[in-house]
Each structure stands twice: as structure tokens, then as C-alpha cells.
C-alpha positions, 0 to 999 in steps of 0.5 A: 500500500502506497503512502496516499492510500496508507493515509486514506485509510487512516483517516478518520470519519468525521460528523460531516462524513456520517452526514453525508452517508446517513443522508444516501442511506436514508434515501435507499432505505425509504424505497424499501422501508414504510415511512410513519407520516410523521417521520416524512413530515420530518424528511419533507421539512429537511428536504425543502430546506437543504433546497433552500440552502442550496439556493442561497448558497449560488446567490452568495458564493463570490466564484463557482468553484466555491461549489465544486460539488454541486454536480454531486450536490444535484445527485444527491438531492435528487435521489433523496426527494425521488425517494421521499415521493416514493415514500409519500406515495405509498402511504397516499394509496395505503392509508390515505393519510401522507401527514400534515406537509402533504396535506397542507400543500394540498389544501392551502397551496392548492386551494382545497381544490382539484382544478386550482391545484392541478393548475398551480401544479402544471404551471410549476412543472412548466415554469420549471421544466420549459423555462429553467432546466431548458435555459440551464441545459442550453448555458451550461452545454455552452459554457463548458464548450467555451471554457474548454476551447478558452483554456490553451488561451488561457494557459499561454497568457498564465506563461506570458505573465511568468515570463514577464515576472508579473507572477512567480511559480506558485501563483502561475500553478495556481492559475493552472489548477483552477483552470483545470477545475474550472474545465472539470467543473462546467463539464460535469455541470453539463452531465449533471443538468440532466438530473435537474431535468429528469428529475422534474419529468420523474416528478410529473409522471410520478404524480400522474400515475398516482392520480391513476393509482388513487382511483383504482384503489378508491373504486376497487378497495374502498367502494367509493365512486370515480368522483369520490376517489379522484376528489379523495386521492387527487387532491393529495396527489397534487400536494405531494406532487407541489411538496416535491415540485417545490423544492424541485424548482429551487434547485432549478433555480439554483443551478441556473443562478450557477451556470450563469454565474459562469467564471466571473468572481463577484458577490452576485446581491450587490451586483445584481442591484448595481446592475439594475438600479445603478445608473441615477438617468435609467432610474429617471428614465424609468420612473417617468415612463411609469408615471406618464402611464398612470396619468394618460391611460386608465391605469390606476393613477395613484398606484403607478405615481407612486412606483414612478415616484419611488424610481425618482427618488431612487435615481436621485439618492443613487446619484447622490451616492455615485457623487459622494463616492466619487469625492471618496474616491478621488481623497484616498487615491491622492492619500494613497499616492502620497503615501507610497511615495513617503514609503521608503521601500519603494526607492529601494525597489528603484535600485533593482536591475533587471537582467534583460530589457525590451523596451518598444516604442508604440508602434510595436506594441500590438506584436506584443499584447496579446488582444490584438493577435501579437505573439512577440510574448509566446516567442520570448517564452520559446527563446528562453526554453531555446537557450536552456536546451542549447546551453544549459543555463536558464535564461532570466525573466526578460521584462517587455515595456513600452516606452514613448520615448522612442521612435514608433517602430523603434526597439533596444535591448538591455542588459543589465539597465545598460542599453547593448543592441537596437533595431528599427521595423516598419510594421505590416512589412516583411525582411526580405534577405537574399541568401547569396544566390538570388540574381533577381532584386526585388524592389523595397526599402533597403535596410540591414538584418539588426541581429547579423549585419547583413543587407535586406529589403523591407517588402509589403504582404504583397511582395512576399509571395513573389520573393518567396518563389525567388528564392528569397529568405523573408521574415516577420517583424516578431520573428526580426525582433525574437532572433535578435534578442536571442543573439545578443542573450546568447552573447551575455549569456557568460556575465547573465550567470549569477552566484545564485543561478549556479547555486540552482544548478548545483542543488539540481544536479544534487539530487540525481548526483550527490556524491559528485556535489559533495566530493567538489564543494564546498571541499575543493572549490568555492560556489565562485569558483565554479561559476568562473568556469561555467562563464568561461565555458558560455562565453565562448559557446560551449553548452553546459548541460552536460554538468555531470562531466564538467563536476566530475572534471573539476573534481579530478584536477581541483585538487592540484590546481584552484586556477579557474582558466586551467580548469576550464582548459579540463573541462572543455578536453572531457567535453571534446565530444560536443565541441567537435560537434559543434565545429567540424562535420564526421567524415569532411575536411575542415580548413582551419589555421594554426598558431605557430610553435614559437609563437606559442612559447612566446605567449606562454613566456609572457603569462603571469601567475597571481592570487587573483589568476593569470594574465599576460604581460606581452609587449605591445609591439608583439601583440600588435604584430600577433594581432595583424598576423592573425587578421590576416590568416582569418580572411583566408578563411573568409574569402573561402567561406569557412569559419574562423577557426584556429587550432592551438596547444591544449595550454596556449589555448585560453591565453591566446583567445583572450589575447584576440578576443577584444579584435575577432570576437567571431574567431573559434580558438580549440586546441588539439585535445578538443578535437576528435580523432575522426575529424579531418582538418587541413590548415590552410596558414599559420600565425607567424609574427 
């Protein structure tokens, strides 16, 4: 037996668990068992007021899911009153005498007589079984549909809001579960429905064949006529058809109210009266409507003066109220302002930093709200997972903000509150990017790519088509801005990753891998440490998802080396599997340059070990003549159309990426224990200076 079940069965029975079962019992057993009239006096009583509190009930709860078990409530009622018509009846046949409930239904709310009460009978069955189930089928079928077709909508608005940091975790999971209930709720409303409107038949036919019943054992049992019998026994039959039609109808009222209600979150008296008598002019309105009626028509003058009446001071006391409450209204907001301004914590809050910024102009705007069709905020969601899979570190919150300061059509990036990246889009165009093969121009309006510098064309939707089948590379303005915003996280990504990100990492890893964790930190290197590492790593593109490997590395050569530029040399040799993948195909001859031996020396000669790590002291003439020499080997490169990759000794490899790194910032430096032994390369120059 599993922990859940264990604790199911040892949880103990409460009062309103022997309630509850006491209540089903009693339904079963008074199909089986006579029932004294006083008893079902009793029943008739506590029936008609469990109706009444479940009517009251819809009228006051703020939201529907306040009463999720209403479609257990509807079956359980049911089968309780079905039963007591059940019981009722018997003793209606049987002894002629169904208690005082009954008979007072059947004398005082049917007049004492068989027409009227046959009447006020059949209008209820109608009121209730036409009017109200009818309507409460029909909304509640509706409401389900909608509820589940609105809930992928729904759901994405909850990860749109999560993205902005407008909620965290928890509250984003509890949105989702009351989405989730809120579909299991009006779907099982549009099952339960039926039992309303069954039971409303059930009640009718169980009345008629009554009537049937009382004259046959009238006639056959007590010798009386068919007048005496039907006189006798209907009007019995017709109390207990209203004792249960009654209470019949307030459920019915009560699951309308219900289904109405719908999703909205509202105390239903005080806006139900707002709604109707709220506006101080539809008061007045109404109200000379009234009296105009009673003065110029035969109505009675004095009746229809006075409701008027009544309408106009309504309208006047409402608009009285609406006047003082706006005064209030306007006092605590200034008091309000005020007050938040004296608070000291918010210039606290002003001292935040976000990490990442979009700020958009309004002309951007409808890309990213999402009742105008924009789903800039779903792709800003994909860039986040995008980059988690591609390089194992979680990207933050990126915060999407308009800001009228810029052009229309204008968008910047930032990290960290400084401004890194700009771009400019011109709505309802297309980009249109010749792919390098394209003979034909298209005509448009000249600009360049934002995320990779390269010429393009705006086009019009009407151009697109024609590019396309060109052979043109053409994008949307969303997809513009997503692709640029992803190149520059991907950038950052190294200085993005905090003390606390890498703390995350760690207890993650920490569950699944333990030892690993404990054997490396906090005994061999410090939390600072290892996020040195995974930045080194990250800024030059190399995907950490693999953080089993990189610890059980780090936890290897730790312990004869605490140098962070070292240990990352390690790290990035037992991930030489991925970065061979990433740079060179299996199987083809890639063209690289290398780095020449004496030059190797000459940089390993210049490197400065300190407490705070290494760094090089080469002359400036020397590293000036490196550069030069190495700019030149890379537009070899270039002018084959291959990328800038050097290859190096395992050692010299760090030193020599940072010494360029400021100058070609594109340039892929590995060394030779990164590199797989089925990868073919064929140098095509070296770095001699």
C-alpha cells in the first residue's frame, strides 16, 4: 500500500462524513422501508430546506468553484426527494393519510381544490421544466464548450505573465489548477443538468400515475365512486406532487443562478442591484415612463405615481451616492499616492536591475499584447526554453515595456539597465534577405538584418509571395525582433550567470548526483569558483548541460590546481565530444589555421601567475604584430567561406583567445585535445609574427 492510500485509510470519519452517508442511506432505505407520516413530515421539512440552502448558497458564493460539488450536490438531492415521493406515495394509496406537509400543500397551496391545484401544479412543472432546466441545459452545454476551447488561451497568457515576472511559480500553478477545475467543473455541470431535468419529468409522471393509482384503489378497495376517489386521492396527489415540485424548482433555480454565474468572481446581491438600479438617468428614465402611464391611460393613477415616484427618488439618492463616492474616491487615491511615495521601500525597489530589457516604442506594441493577435510574448517564452536546451543555463525573466520615448517602430535591448543592441521595423512589412544566390532584386526599402549585419529589403504582404518563389529568405517583424534578442542573450549569456543561478544548478544536479556535489564543494572549490568556469565555458559557446562531466572534471584536477582558466582548459578536453560537434562535420575536411610553435612559447613566456589568476604581460609591439598576423590568416578563411577557426596547444589555448578576443570576437580558438580523432582538418596558414 502506497503512502496516499496508507493515509486514506487512516483517516478518520468525521460528523460531516456520517452526514453525508446517513443522508444516501436514508434515501435507499425509504424505497424499501414504510415511512410513519410523521417521520416524512420530518424528511419533507429537511428536504425543502437543504433546497433552500442550496439556493442561497449560488446567490452568495463570490466564484463557482466555491461549489465544486454541486454536480454531486444535484445527485444527491435528487435521489433523496425521488425517494421521499416514493415514500409519500405509498402511504397516499395505503392509508390515505401522507401527514400534515402533504396535506397542507394540498389544501392551502392548492386551494382545497382539484382544478386550482392541478393548475398551480402544471404551471410549476412548466415554469420549471420549459423555462429553467431548458435555459440551464442550453448555458451550461455552452459554457463548458467555451471554457474548454478558452483554456490553451488561457494557459499561454498564465506563461506570458511568468515570463514577464508579473507572477512567480506558485501563483502561475495556481492559475493552472483552477483552470483545470474550472474545465472539470462546467463539464460535469453539463452531465449533471440532466438530473435537474429528469428529475422534474420523474416528478410529473410520478404524480400522474398516482392520480391513476388513487382511483383504482378508491373504486376497487374502498367502494367509493370515480368522483369520490379522484376528489379523495387527487387532491393529495397534487400536494405531494407541489411538496416535491417545490423544492424541485429551487434547485432549478439554483443551478441556473450557477451556470450563469459562469467564471466571473463577484458577490452576485450587490451586483445584481448595481446592475439594475445603478445608473441615477435609467432610474429617471424609468420612473417617468411609469408615471406618464398612470396619468394618460386608465391605469390606476395613484398606484403607478407612486412606483414612478419611488424610481425618482431612487435615481436621485443613487446619484447622490455615485457623487459622494466619487469625492471618496478621488481623497484616498491622492492619500494613497502620497503615501507610497513617503514609503521608503519603494526607492529601494528603484535600485533593482533587471537582467534583460525590451523596451518598444508604440508602434510595436500590438506584436506584443496579446488582444490584438501579437505573439512577440509566446516567442520570448520559446527563446528562453531555446537557450536552456542549447546551453544549459536558464535564461532570466526578460521584462517587455513600452516606452514613448522612442521612435514608433523603434526597439533596444538591455542588459543589465545598460542599453547593448537596437533595431528599427516598419510594421505590416516583411525582411526580405537574399541568401547569396538570388540574381533577381526585388524592389523595397533597403535596410540591414539588426541581429547579423547583413543587407535586406523591407517588402509589403504583397511582395512576399513573389520573393518567396525567388528564392528569397523573408521574415516577420516578431520573428526580426525574437532572433535578435536571442543573439545578443546568447552573447551575455557568460556575465547573465549569477552566484545564485549556479547555486540552482548545483542543488539540481544534487539530487540525481550527490556524491559528485559533495566530493567538489564546498571541499575543493568555492560556489565562485565554479561559476568562473561555467562563464568561461558560455562565453565562448560551449553548452553546459552536460554538468555531470564538467563536476566530475573539476573534481579530478581541483585538487592540484584552484586556477579557474586551467580548469576550464579540463573541462572543455572531457567535453571534446560536443565541441567537435559543434565545429567540424564526421567524415569532411575542415580548413582551419594554426598558431605557430614559437609563437606559442612566446605567449606562454609572457603569462603571469597571481592570487587573483593569470594574465599576460606581452609587449605591445608583439601583440600588435600577433594581432595583424592573425587578421590576416582569418580572411583566408573568409574569402573561402569557412569559419574562423584556429587550432592551438591544449595550454596556449585560453591565453591566446583572450589575447584576440577584444579584435575577432567571431574567431573559434580549440586546441588539439578538443578535437576528435575522426575529424579531418587541413590548415590552410599559420600565425607567424
Amino acid at each position: 500500500m502506497d503512502s496516499t492510500a496508507s493515509s486514506t485509510a487512516k483517516k478518520k470519519m468525521t460528523i460531516q462524513d456520517l452526514g453525508v452517508a446517513l443522508y444516501l442511506l436514508f434515501a435507499f432505505v425509504f424505497f424499501i422501508v414504510p415511512m410513519p407520516n410523521t417521520l416524512l413530515d420530518i424528511m419533507l421539512a429537511v428536504n425543502m430546506a437543504v433546497a433552500f440552502a442550496i439556493l442561497f448558497n449560488t446567490l452568495f458564493v463570490n466564484e463557482v468553484l466555491e461549489m465544486s460539488f454541486y454536480p454531486t450536490i444535484l445527485l444527491f438531492t435528487t435521489i433523496f426527494r425521488i425517494s421521499l415521493n416514493v415514500s409519500s406515495t405509498k402511504l397516499i394509496l395505503s392509508t390515505g393519510d401522507p401527514g400534515n406537509v402533504v396535506r397542507t400543500f394540498g389544501q392551502f397551496v392548492g386551494g382545497n381544490d382539484l382544478i386550482i391545484g392541478t393548475i398551480v401544479f402544471i404551471i410549476i412543472i412548466i415554469l420549471q421544466f420549459v423555462v429553467i432546466n431548458k435555459g440551464s441545459e442550453r448555458v451550461s452545454e455552452v459554457t463548458a464548450r467555451f471554457t474548454l476551447d478558452a483554456m490553451p488561451g488561457k494557459q499561454m497568457a498564465i506563461d506570458a505573465d511568468l515570463n514577464t515576472g508579473a507572477i512567480d511559480d506558485a501563483e502561475a500553478k495556481r492559475r493552472r489548477d483552477k483552470i483545470q477545475e474550472e474545465s472539470s467543473f462546467f463539464g460535469s455541470m453539463d452531465g449533471a443538468v440532466k438530473y435537474v431535468k429528469g428529475d422534474s419529468t420523474a416528478g410529473l409522471l410520478i404524480t400522474g400515475i398516482n392520480i391513476i393509482g388513487g382511483i383504482a384503489m378508491g373504486v376497487l378497495r374502498r367502494g367509493d365512486t370515480i368522483g369520490e376517489a379522484l376528489n379523495n386521492y387527487a387532491i393529495l396527489t397534487i400536494g405531494d406532487g407541489l411538496v416535491s415540485a417545490i423544492p424541485s424548482l429551487l434547485i432549478s433555480l439554483a443551478t441556473g443562478i450557477l451556470v450563469t454565474k459562469g467564471g466571473k468572481e463577484a458577490d452576485f446581491g450587490p451586483d445584481l442591484v448595481k446592475q439594475i438600479f445603478g445608473v441615477p438617468k435609467v432610474m429617471y428614465m424609468a420612473g417617468g415612463v411609469i408615471i406618464f402611464l398612470g396619468l394618460v391611460t386608465p391605469l390606476n393613477a395613484v398606484i403607478f405615481s407612486i412606483v414612478g415616484g419611488l424610481f425618482l427618488v431612487g435615481g436621485r439618492v443613487m446619484q447622490s451616492q455615485l457623487e459622494v463616492k466619487k469625492v471618496e474616491t478621488e481623497v484616498e487615491k491622492e492619500e494613497t499616492t502620497a503615501e507610497e511615495i513617503r514609503k521608503p521601500e519603494n526607492v529601494v525597489s528603484l535600485l533593482s536591475v533587471d537582467p534583460i530589457e525590451l523596451e518598444f516604442g508604440y508602434g510595436i506594441i500590438p506584436l506584443a499584447d496579446v488582444n490584438q493577435g501579437g505573439d512577440l510574448l509566446d516567442r520570448v517564452v520559446m527563446i528562453r526554453r531555446q537557450i536552456a536546451l542549447e546551453m544549459g543555463t536558464v535564461v532570466p525573466i526578460i521584462r517587455l515595456r513600452d516606452n514613448i520615448q522612442l521612435n514608433p517602430n523603434q526597439y533596444i535591448i538591455k542588459i543589465k539597465g545598460v542599453q547593448v543592441a537596437d533595431g528599427e521595423i516598419l510594421f505590416d512589412h516583411y525582411m526580405a534577405m537574399n541568401p547569396g544566390y538570388v540574381e533577381e532584386e526585388i524592389t523595397g526599402i533597403p535596410t540591414v538584418e539588426p541581429s547579423f549585419h547583413l543587407p535586406a529589403t523591407w517588402i509589403t504582404e504583397g511582395q512576399r509571395e513573389r520573393a518567396e518563389s525567388l528564392g528569397y529568405t523573408v521574415v516577420d517583424p516578431p520573428s526580426i525582433i525574437a532572433t535578435h534578442l536571442t543573439e545578443v542573450i546568447r552573447q551575455h549569456i557568460a556575465e547573465l550567470l549569477t552566484r545564485q543561478d549556479t547555486q540552482n544548478l548545483i542543488d539540481n544536479l544534487k539530487e540525481s548526483n550527490p556524491s559528485v556535489v559533495e566530493e567538489l564543494t564546498p571541499k575543493l572549490l568555492g560556489l565562485g569558483e565554479i561559476q568562473k568556469v561555467l562563464q568561461n565555458l558560455l562565453e565562448e559557446g560551449v553548452s553546459i548541460r552536460d554538468l555531470l562531466t564538467i563536476f566530475e572534471t573539476l573534481a579530478d584536477y581541483a585538487a592540484t590546481t584552484r586556477d579557474t582558466d586551467v580548469l576550464t582548459e579540463y573541462v572543455r578536453q572531457a567535453l571534446k565530444r560536443a565541441i567537435s560537434a559543434r565545429y567540424f562535420e564526421p567524415g569532411e575536411t575542415t580548413q582551419v589555421v594554426t598558431l605557430d610553435p614559437k609563437v606559442e612559447q612566446e605567449i606562454m613566456a609572457s603569462v603571469k601567475q597571481t592570487e587573483q589568476g593569470a594574465y599576460l604581460t606581452l609587449d605591445p609591439e608583439r601583440t600588435k604584430a600577433i594581432i595583424a598576423a592573425t587578421g590576416e590568416e582569418l580572411k583566408k578563411l573568409d574569402d573561402l567561406g569557412q569559419n574562423q577557426i584556429v587550432v592551438t596547444s591544449p595550454i596556449v589555448r585560453i591565453y591566446f583567445k583572450k589575447l584576440t578576443e577584444d579584435y575577432y570576437n567571431e574567431m573559434v580558438a580549440v586546441s588539439y585535445n578538443e578535437i576528435e580523432n575522426d575529424v579531418e582538418l587541413q590548415s590552410i596558414g599559420m600565425i607567424t609574427a
